[in-house]
N, C-alpha and C positions, 0 to 999 in steps of 0.2 A: 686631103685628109686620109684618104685610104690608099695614095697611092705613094710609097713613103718610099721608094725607090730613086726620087729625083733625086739631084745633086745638091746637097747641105748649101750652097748661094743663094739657093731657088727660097730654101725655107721659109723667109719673114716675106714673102709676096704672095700676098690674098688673091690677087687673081691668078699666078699662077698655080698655085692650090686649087681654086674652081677647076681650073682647066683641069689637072691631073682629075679630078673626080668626074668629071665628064668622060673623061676618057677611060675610065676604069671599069672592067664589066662587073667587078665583084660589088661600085658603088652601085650600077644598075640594077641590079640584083637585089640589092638592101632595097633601092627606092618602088623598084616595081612590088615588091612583097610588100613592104611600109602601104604602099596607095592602095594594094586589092586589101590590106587589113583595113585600113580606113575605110572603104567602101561598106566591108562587111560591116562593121559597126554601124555606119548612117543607114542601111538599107535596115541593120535588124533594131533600130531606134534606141542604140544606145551612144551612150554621150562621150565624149575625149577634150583633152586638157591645151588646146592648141597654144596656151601662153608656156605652159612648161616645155613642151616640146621644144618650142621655138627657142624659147632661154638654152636649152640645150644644146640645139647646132649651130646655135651662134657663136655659143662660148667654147663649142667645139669645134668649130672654123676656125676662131682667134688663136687656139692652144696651135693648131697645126700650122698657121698664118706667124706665129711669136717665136716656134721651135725649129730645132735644125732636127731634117731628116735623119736615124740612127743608119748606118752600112755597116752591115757585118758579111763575111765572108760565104759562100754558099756552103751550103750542107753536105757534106763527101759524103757521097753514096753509100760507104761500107757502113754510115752512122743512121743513115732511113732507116730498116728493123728495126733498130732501138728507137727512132724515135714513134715510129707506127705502134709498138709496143706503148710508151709513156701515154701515147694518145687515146690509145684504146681503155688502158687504166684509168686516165682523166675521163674520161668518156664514162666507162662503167661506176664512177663514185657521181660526176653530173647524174647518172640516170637515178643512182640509189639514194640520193636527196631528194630528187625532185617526187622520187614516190613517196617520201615520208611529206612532204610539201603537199601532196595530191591524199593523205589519209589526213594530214591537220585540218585542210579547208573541204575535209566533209563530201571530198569527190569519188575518193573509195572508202571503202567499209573501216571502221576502225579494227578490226580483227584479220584486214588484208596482211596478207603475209609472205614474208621473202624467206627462204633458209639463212640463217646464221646474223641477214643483217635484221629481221627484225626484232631478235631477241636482245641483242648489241644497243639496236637502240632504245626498244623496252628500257633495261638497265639503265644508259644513260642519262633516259629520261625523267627516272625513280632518281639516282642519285644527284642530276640536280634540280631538280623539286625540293629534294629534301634538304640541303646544303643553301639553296639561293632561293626557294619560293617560285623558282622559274626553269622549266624544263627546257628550253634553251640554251642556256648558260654555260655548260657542261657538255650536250649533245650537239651542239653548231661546228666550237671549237676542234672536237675531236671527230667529225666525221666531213667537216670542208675541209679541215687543215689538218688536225696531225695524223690521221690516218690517210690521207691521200699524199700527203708529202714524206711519209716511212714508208711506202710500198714505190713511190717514183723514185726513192733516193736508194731503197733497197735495189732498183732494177736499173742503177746508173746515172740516175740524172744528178747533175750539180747543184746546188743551192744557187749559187750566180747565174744559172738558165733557166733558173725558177721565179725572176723578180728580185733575188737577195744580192745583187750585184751593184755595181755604182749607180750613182744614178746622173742626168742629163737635164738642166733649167728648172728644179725643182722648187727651186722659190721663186721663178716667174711665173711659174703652172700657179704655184698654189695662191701667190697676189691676186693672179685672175678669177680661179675658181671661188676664193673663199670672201672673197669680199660680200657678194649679196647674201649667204649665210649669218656673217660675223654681222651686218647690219640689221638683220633681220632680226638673232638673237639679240643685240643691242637694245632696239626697240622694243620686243617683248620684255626685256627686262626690268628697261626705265619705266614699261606702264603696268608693270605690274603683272604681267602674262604669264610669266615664268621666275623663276626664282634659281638665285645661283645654284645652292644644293638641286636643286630639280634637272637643270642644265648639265650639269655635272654626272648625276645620275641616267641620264639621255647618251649622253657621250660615251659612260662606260656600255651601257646596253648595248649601244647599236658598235661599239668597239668588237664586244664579247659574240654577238647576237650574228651581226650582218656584215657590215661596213669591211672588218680587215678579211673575215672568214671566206666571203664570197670572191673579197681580191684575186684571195691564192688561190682558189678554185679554179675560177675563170680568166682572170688575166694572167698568176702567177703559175697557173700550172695547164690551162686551157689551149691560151692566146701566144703562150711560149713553144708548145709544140709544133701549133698550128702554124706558125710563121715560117719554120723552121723547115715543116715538109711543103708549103706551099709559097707566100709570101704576105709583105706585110698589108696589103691591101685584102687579100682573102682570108684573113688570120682573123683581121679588124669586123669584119660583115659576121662570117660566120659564128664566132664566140660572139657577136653581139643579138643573133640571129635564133641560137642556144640560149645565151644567158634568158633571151624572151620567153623562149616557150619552156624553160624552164621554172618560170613564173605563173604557170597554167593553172594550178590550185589558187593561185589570188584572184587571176582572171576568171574563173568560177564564183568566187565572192563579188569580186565586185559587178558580174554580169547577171546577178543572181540565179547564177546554175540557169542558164536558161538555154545552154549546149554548146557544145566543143566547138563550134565555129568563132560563137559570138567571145568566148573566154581566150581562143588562140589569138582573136585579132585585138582584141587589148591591151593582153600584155607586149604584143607587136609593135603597137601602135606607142604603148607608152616604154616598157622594161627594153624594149630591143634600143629603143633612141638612146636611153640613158647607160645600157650597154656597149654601145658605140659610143661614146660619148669618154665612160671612163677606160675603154679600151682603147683610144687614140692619148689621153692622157698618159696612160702606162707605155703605149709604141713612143710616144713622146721623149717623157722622162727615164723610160729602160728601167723602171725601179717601180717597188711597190706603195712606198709613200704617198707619194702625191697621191695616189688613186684610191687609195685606202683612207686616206684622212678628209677628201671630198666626198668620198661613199659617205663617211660617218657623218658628217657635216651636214650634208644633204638630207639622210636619215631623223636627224634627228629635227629637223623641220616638221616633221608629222606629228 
C-alpha cells in the first residue's frame, strides 16, 4: 500500500502488498504514531470508531491489492529547488487553513490574527454569507484551490503534476469505494431518511465545501510534491500524517477541548486513516477524480 515502488505484475497480489507494507519504514512510522494516538485516547477515556477505521484499510488494502503500481521516472536533481519551493508553498496554505480551522472550532480567539490572510478571509467570508447563507462556500474554494494552485502554477508547476493529468483504474477504484455509500444513500432514501433534493443538496455542499477543495490541497498539491522529493511510500504516510493534524480544531470538538494531546490523537486515529486511505486511491489512480468523488461521497454520510 505504501510501498508502490514494486513492479506493476506484483500489483493485484494481496499478500504481496502486506509484505511491501512490512517492509516499508514510512508504513511503520504511520502504524507506531496511529497505536501511541490510540493509546492516548483509551488512557485519557475518550472513545474511537474501530468499524470505520477498519472499513477503511480494508478497502484500502483492496484499491492497492486491484491496482497496478504507477513508475515514473526519478526527479533530476536540477528540478529539487523547484520542487522544495512548490512544497513549502503547499506547506504554508496547509498551515493558513488549518488556522482558520483552529479559530472556527473555538480553539483560538475569533479576533486571532495573521497579516493579510486574515482580512482575505474576513472578506470571503462576508461575501459568501451573503451570496449562499454559508461562509464556506466561497472561502474553501478560493483558499484550498484557487489560491494555492495560482501561486504553484505561478512558480512552475504543471497542472498534469498537480492531479489534472490522465488518470489509471478509475472506475475500478470508484466500483469499490462507492458502493457502500450509494447503498447507504439507497436505503435512506427508500425509508424516508433523506430525500432526493436534500441528497443533492449534500453532494453539492461537501463538493463546494470539502470533498474536491481538500483533494487538491493535500493529494493534488501536497502528495504530488512529496512523492516527487521523496517517494511514493513517504509521500502516502506523511500527507496522511498532515492531512490528521490538520484536523486538530475538530479533534478539539470532538474531545471537548479537553487538551492538545487528547484532540492530536483523534484526528490521528480517525482523519490520518481516511487520509491514507484517499491518498493511496490518488497514488493509485494518478488523477483527482476517484479521490474527490469518494471524499464527497463519504462526506456526505454525516
Amino acid at each position: 500500500m505504501v510501498a508502490s515502488s514494486a513492479h506493476p505484475h506484483h500489483g493485484g497480489h494481496a499478500a504481496y502488498i502486506v509484505t511491501q507494507i512490512v517492509r516499508s519504514p514510512a508504513a511503520w512510522l504511520f502504524a507506531a504514531t496511529w497505536l501511541a494516538s490510540l493509546l492516548i485516547l483509551v488512557v485519557s477515556g475518550h472513545d474511537f470508531d474501530p468499524f470505520t477505521v477498519a472499513v477503511f484499510l480494508l478497502l484500502t488494502l483492496a484499491t492497492a491489492a486491484m491496482t497496478t503500481p504507477r513508475r515514473e521516472a526519478p526527479t533530476p536533481r536540477a528540478e529539487r529547488p523547484r520542487l522544495w519551493l512548490h512544497l513549502g508553498l503547499t506547506l504554508l496554505f496547509v498551515g493558513l487553513t488549518a488556522w482558520r480551522g483552529l479559530v472556527f472550532h473555538k480553539v483560538l480567539a475569533s479576533d486571532a490574527f495573521v497579516p493579510l490572510w486574515s482580512p482575505l478571509v474576513g472578506w470571503l467570508q462576508g461575501l459568501s454569507s451573503q451570496w449562499f447563507g454559508n461562509g464556506n462556500y466561497v472561502t474553501n474554494p478560493a483558499t484550498y484551490v484557487a489560491l494555492p494552485l495560482l501561486v504553484l502554477l505561478l512558480a512552475g508547476a504543471r497542472p498534469r503534476s498537480l492531479g489534472f493529468g490522465h488518470g489509471y483504474d478509475i472506475r475500478r477504484v470508484l466500483l469499490l469505494w462507492c458502493a457502500i455509500p450509494l447503498v447507504f444513500f439507497a436505503y435512506a432514501l427508500v425509508g424516508g431518511q433523506l430525500t432526493l433534493v436534500g441528497l443533492i443538496g449534500r453532494f453539492i455542499a461537501n463538493f463546494v465545501s470539502n470533498g474536491f477543495s481538500e483533494e487538491v490541497l493535500f493529494r493534488g498539491a501536497l502528495q504530488t510534491q512529496l512523492r516527487r522529493l521523496a517517494s511514493p511510500g513517504w509521500a502516502l504516510v506523511l500527507q496522511a500524517l498532515v492531512f490528521g493534524a490538520w484536523h486538530l480544531g475538530l479533534g478539539y470538538t470532538t474531545t471537548d477541548h479537553s487538551g492538545l494531546l487528547p484532540a492530536l490523537a483523534t484526528v490521528i486515529v480517525h482523519q490520518a486513516v481516511v487520509g491514507l486511505a484517499y491518498g493511496v486511491i490518488f497514488e493509485r489512480t494518478g488523477n483527482l477524480l476517484a479521490s474527490s468523488t469518494v471524499h464527497i461521497l463519504v462526506d456526505s454520510m454525516w
